[in-house]
N, C-alpha and C positions, 0 to 999 in steps of 0.2 A: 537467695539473690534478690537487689533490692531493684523495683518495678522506677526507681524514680527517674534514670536514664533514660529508659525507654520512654515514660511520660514526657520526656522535654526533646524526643527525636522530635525535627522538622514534619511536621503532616503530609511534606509532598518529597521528603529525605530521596536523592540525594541535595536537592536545592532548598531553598529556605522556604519558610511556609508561604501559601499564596493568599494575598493580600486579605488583614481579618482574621485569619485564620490561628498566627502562631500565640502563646503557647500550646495551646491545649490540640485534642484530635479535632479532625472535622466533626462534623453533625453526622455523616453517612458516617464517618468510624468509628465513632461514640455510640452509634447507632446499633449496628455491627458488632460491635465489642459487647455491646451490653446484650446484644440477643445469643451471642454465644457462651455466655458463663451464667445466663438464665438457664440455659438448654441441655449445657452440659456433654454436648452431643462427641460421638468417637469421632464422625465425619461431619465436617461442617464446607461447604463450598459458597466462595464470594465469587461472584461474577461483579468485578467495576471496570468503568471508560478506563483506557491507557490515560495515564499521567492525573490519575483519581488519590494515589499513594497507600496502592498494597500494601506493600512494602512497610511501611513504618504500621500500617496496622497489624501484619501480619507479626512483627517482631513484639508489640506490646502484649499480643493474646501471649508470645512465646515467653516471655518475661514476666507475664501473669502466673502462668502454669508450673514456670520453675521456682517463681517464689513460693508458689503453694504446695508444693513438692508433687504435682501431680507426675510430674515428668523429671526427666534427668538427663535425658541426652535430646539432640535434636538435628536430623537429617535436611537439608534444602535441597529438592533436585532441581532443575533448572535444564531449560534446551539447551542453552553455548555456556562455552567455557568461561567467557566473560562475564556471563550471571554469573557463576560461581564467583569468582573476586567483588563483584559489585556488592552481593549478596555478605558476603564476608563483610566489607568497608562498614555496609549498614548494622549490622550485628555489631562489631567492636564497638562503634558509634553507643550503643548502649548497654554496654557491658557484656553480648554474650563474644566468646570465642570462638570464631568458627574455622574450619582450614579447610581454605578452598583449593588444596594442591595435594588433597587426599589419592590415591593410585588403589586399585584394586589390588594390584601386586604389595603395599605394603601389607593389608589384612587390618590395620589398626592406626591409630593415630596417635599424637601425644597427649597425655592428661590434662596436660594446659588448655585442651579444649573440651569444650561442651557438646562441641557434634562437628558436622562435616560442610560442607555443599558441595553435588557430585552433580551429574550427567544425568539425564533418561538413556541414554545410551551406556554410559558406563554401569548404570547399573542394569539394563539389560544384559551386558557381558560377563558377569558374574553376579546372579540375582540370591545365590545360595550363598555367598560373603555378607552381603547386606541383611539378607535374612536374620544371620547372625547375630552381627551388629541390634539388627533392632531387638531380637529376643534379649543379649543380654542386660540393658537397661531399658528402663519405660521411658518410650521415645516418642516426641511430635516430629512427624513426617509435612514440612512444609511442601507443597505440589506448586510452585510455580508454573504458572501459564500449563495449568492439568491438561491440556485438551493433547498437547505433547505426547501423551502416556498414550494414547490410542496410535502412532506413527506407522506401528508396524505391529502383526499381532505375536512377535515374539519380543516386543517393547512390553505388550501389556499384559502379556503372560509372564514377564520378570518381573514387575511393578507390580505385580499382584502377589506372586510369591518373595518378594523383599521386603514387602511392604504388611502383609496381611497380619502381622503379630503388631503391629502398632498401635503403642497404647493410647495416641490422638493422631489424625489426620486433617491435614486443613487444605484445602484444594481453591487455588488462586487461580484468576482468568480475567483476563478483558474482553476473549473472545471465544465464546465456548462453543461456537459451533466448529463442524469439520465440513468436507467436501463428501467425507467417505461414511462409509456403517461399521467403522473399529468401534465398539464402545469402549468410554473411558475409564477406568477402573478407578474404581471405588463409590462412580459416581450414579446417585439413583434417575432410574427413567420411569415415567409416567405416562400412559397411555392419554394421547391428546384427544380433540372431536372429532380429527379425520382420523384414528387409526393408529399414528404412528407415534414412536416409543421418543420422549420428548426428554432432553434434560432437565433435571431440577436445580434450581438454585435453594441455596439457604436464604441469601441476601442478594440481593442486586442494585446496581446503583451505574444507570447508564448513561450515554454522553450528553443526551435531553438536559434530565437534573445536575448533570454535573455542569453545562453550561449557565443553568439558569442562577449556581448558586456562584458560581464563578470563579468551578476547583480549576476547569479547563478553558483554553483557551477555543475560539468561533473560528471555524475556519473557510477558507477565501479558497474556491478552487477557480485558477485561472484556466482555461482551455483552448488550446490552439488548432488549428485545421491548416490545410495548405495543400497545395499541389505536389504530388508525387510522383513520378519517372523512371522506372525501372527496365532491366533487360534481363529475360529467361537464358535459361541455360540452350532456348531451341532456336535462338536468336531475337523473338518477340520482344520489340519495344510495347511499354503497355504506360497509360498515364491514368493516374487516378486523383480524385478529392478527396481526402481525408475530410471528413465530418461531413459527406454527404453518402445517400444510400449506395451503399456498395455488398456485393454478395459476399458471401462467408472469407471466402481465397481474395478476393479482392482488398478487402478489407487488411487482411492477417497481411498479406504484401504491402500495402500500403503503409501498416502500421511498420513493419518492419523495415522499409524506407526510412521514416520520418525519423526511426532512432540510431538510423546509422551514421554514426562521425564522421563518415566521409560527405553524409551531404550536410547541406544549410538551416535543414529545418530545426536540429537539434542545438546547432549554436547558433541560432538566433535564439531560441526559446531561453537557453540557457543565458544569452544575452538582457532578455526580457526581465530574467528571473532576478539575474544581478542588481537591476538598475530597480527592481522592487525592494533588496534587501536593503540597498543603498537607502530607500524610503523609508523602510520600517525603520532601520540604526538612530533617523533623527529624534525617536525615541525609546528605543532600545541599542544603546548604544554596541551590546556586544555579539546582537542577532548574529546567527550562524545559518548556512544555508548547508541541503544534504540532496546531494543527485543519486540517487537509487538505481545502480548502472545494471544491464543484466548479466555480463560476464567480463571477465578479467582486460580482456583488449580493449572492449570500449569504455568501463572505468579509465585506463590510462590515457583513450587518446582526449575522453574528455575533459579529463584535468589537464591536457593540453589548451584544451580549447578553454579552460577557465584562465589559466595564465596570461593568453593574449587577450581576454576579456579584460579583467582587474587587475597585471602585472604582476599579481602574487601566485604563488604557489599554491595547489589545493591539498589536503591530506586527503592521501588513498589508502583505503583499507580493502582488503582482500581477504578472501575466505580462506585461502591458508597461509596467512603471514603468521609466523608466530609470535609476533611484535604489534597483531591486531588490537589487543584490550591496551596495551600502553597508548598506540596513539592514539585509539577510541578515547581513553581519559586524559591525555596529554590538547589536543582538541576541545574537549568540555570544559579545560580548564582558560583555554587561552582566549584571545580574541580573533584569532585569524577568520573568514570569510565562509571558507567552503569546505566542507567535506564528499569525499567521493567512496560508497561504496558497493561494492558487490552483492546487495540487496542483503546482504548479513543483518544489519544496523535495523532490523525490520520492527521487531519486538522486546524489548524489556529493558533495551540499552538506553539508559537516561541519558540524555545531552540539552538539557530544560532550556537551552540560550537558541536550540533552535526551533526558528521562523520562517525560514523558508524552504523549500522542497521542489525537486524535478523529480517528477514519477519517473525514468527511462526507462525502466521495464515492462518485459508482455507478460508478466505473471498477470492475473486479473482474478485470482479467486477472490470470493467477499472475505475471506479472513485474514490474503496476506496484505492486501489494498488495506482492512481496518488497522492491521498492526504497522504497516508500514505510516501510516497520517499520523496514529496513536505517536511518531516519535514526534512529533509538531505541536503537540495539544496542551503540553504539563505547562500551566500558568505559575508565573513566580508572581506579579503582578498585575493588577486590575486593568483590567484595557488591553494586553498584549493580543495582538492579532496572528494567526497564521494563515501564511500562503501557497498552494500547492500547485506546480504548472503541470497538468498533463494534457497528453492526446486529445482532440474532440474521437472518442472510438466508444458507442455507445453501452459499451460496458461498462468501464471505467467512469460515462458521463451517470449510469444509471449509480453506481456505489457510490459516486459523493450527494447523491441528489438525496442518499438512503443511508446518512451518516447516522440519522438518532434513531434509527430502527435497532430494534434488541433481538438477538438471535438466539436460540436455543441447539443444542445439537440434538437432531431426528436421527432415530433409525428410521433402515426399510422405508425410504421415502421415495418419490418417484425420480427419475433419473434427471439430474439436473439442465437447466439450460446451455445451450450452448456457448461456449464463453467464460463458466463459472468454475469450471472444474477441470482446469488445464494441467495444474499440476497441485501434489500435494507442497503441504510449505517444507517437509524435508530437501523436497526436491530444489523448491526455491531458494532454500538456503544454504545448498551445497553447494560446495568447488563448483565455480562454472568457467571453463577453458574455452569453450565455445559458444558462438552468438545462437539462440533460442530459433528453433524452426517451428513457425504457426502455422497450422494447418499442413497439408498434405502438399504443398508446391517444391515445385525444383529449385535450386539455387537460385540465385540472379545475381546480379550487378544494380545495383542504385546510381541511376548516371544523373538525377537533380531531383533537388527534394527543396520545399521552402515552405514559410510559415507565413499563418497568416492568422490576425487573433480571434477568436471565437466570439466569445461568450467571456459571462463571471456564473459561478452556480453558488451559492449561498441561502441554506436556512431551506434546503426545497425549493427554490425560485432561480428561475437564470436572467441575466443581465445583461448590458449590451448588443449593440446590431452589427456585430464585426466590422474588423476594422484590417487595412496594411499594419506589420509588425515598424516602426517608428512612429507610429501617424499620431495626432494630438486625441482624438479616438481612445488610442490605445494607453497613452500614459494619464488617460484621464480613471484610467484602471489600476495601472502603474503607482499612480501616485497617491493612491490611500493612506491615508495617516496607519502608523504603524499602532498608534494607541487608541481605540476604540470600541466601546461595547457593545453587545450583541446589536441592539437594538438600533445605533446608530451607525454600524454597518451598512444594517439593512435600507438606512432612511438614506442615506448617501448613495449607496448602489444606487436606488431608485428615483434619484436627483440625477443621478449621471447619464442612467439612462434614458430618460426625459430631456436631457439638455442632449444629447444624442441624436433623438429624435424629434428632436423639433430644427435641430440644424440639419438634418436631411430635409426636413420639408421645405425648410427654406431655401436649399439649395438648387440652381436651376440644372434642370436637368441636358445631363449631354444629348448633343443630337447625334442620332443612330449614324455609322458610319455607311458609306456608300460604299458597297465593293464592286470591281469589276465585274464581268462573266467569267474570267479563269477563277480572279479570289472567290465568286463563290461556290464554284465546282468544286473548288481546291478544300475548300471548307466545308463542305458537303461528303469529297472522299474521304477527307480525316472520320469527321464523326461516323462513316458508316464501317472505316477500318476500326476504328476501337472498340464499338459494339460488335463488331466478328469477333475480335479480341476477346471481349469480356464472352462472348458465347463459346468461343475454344475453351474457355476453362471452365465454365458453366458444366458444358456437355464433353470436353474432350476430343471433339471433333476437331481435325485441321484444316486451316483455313482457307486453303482453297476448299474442299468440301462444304465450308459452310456456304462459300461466295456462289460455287455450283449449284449449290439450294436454293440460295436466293433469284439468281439468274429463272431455274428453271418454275419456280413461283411466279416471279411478277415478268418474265419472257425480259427480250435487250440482251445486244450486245455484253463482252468482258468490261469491267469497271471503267478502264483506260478509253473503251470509245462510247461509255454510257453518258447519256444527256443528264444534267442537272437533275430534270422530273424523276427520269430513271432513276435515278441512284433517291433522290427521295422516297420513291415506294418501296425501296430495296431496304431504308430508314426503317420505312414506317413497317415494312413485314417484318423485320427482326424483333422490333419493340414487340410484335404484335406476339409475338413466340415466346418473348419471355413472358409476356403478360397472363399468355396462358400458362405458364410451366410454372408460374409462382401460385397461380390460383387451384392448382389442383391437390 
């Protein structure tokens, strides 16, 4: 077979190469390429940044080794269905055949092709078929996004026995660490300086250098905070800040406010986001934006809420549509605005035209946040910027602050933060019929939720001094050129910030309002009701009991005849109890 098709694939295939780059491979795949037919090796593992172009390197080693006849046949397994066809387009593209509509119930496929692309699941379901298959021609086993193979340990105990007679393996990743201690098979670990059994790469080539050589695009994470309003299932009104300290439950309620389509916060943000894409389009005209919804009901009512935003339609895709990869490809082809999906869209799924992004999920592990940005990063040309709006929720603030960090996957390591390890990404990428419950609280009702703008985070640095969501403030964030390099990103952000902050200084400041004697009792019994509030779910106590606490601590009257002073010590002893119960 002859290598010269695959030599003329795009670098960053399924789009054209990025700027400089076409014909030939990058520098990291040339790179790559050439360390792998020095070596020779059965198993060779790339670890690259999403939207670095596996993918066409991966098909030139596969077009190398069939022209040399080391091989003959050649297996892609892939997480979704939809890599299997993607994964096909790319192969025809350069001569191989591949059938990405292979069934374990056929047993074989037609001669017209050269090999397959299947499942890690499908071939976990019958791993003694595959077995087969690979025994009886000498076959490359391509492993897309390997880390997959460890999901479940009767995934990795199929993968191992389907796989182990294979006469080459090549194990692809953008993101090779896990949440969990499944190892991945095939792939070697090495004992670190603390102890624990660490992945090895063959090659690596991460989103740092891929920035700095300008495979991938810089990205802009915008972040928003706001006032939240919820009602428990025990009748508790409770109000919180998003993006200020808040306890564990507080928090997860809060967050799960702000994504609910029934309040404001989510379609303002997503209002926010439009009016960004609308600014990048003046120089990428066909920018596309992607709201990462976490279950089926609030994907639909948000493409609601995008309709009466920009008058068009969004495309929704859904974890079990069976028409999902059509409009996945039907969308990358087009120029419409927005896509809406079921956090499916997370990893592998090329749509290079988009630019902008709404996080609306509480998934927050580091690897499905890395795969989910990875669909915003693949540069077609030089300058394109991406934008991604989420939560101020300090999780989520700490993973973009921590984009060019490189991960390894550890065994036996010590048991993760909290926050990191909420779910695994099968879970995240399964059917989801209902909205996600964080933490251990009871239902509620979301009765007002609104947004307010944060911050910018870029490069490790944050930016702006928040702002009201319209305010000139905020579309001074808004309205970044959509064409700019890294570099001047950063010199702008920090212009802006500074013109920020020198118009607050200059601003004269309001005079403190005067309240009566009822408004400031009245404002007095709010703030020492919501700190009851937050201590009922703190310690679970109810709230008359806590009030009874407080009463027989600092002595007075029931709240209704306590004096102003009163109910201030009754303030100041509550804080005083959390202050100890954090500090021990």
């Amino acid at each position: 077979m002859s290598t010269f098709a695959a030599s003329h694939l795009s670098p960053s295939y399924p789009d054209r190469a990025a700027w400089g780059t076409a014909t030939k491979l990058r520098a990291w795949q040339q790179e790559a390429f050439d360390l792998y037919f020095r070596r020779e090796p059965r198993d060779f593992m790339t670890v690259a940044t999403p939207g670095a172009g596996k993918t066409t390197y991966a098909l030139r080693i596969a077009s190398e080794l069939l022209s040399q006849g080391v091989i003959r046949a050649i297996t892609i397994v892939t997480p979704t269905e939809h890599l299997k066809r993607q994964w096909a387009d790319a192969a025809a593209k350069v001569g191989i055949a591949i059938d990405p509509e292979f069934k374990n119930s056929q047993g074989a496929t037609s001669r017209d092709y050269v090999g397959v692309a299947v499942t890690y699941a499908q071939v976990a379901m019958h791993p003694a078929l595959h077995r087969a298959r690979t025994e009886a021609r000498k076959t490359l086993v391509i492993f897309d996004e390997v880390h997959h193979a460890g999901d479940a340990k009767s995934w990795g105990d199929g993968i191992r026995e389907a796989f182990e007679p294979a006469t080459r393996r090549l194990h692809l990743t953008g993101t090779p660490f896990r949440s969990d201690d499944s190892p991945i098979p095939f792939v070697e670990y090495a004992d670190d300086a603390e102890g624990f059994k660490r992945s090895v790469s063959d090659y690596s080539y991460g989103y740092g250098p891929a920035l700095a050589d300008g495979v991938v695009r810089p990205v802009i994470f915008l972040a928003y905070s706001g006032e939240m309003k919820w009602r428990t299932r025990a009748g508790d009104e409770i109000a919180a800040t998003l993006g200020t300290p808040l306890t564990k439950d507080q928090l997860s309620q809060a967050w799960r406010a702000a994504l609910d389509p029934k309040g404001d916060w989510i379609r303002q943000v997503m209002q926010a986001a439009d009016r960004r894409l609308t600014e990048v389009r003046r120089g990428v005209p066909d920018a596309g934006g992607l709201v990462i919804a976490t279950d089926h009901e609030a994907a639909r009512a948000y493409a609601r809420h995008l309709r009466n935003i920009t008058g068009e339609g969004a495309t929704v895709v859904l974890s079990d549509d069976p028409g999902a990869s059509k409009k996945i490809k039907q969308f990358a082809a087009s120029q419409d605005r927005w896509l809406v999906a079921v956090r499916m869209v997370s990893e592998g799924v090329d749509i290079p035209r988009l630019c902008v992004g709404v996080y609306a999920t509480s998934t927050s592990t580091p690897l499905f946040f890395a795969q989910a940005v990875g669909r915003f990063v693949r540069a077609r040309k030089r300058g394109e910027t991406a934008s991604v709006f989420l939560p101020s929720v300090p999780t989520l603030m700490g993973l973009a602050n921590e984009m060019e960090v490189e991960r390894d996957h550890v065994l036996n390591k010590r048991p993760p933060e909290d926050g990191l390890d909420d779910s695994l990404l099968q879970e995240a990428n399964r059917k989801k019929d209902n909205p996600d419950v964080l933490g251990d609280e009871l239902p509620f009702e979301t009765m007002e939720t609104t947004a307010t703008f944060d911050r910018v985070l870029f490069d490790g640095g944050e930016f702006g001094t928040g702002a009201e969501v319209g305010s000139a403030e905020e579309e001074d964030f808004l309205g970044l050129p959509g064409l700019l390099e890294p570099d001047q990103v950063a010199s702008l952000l920090r212009k802006r910030q500074a013109d920020q902050q020198a118009a607050k200084r200059r601003a004269p400041k309001p005079a403190e309002p005067v309240l009566s004697p009822h408004e400031q009792l009245a404002e007095l019994r709010k703030e020492l009701n919501g700190l009851v509030g937050a201590w009922n779910h703190r310690t679970g106590q109810p709230h008359g009991v806590i009030h009874s606490e407080l009463r027989r601590a600092c002595g007075g009257p029931p709240i209704a005849q306590a004096t102003g002073e009163q109910v201030q010590e009754r303030i100041d002893k509550i804080r005083h109890w959390a202050t100890q119960r954090s500090s021990r």
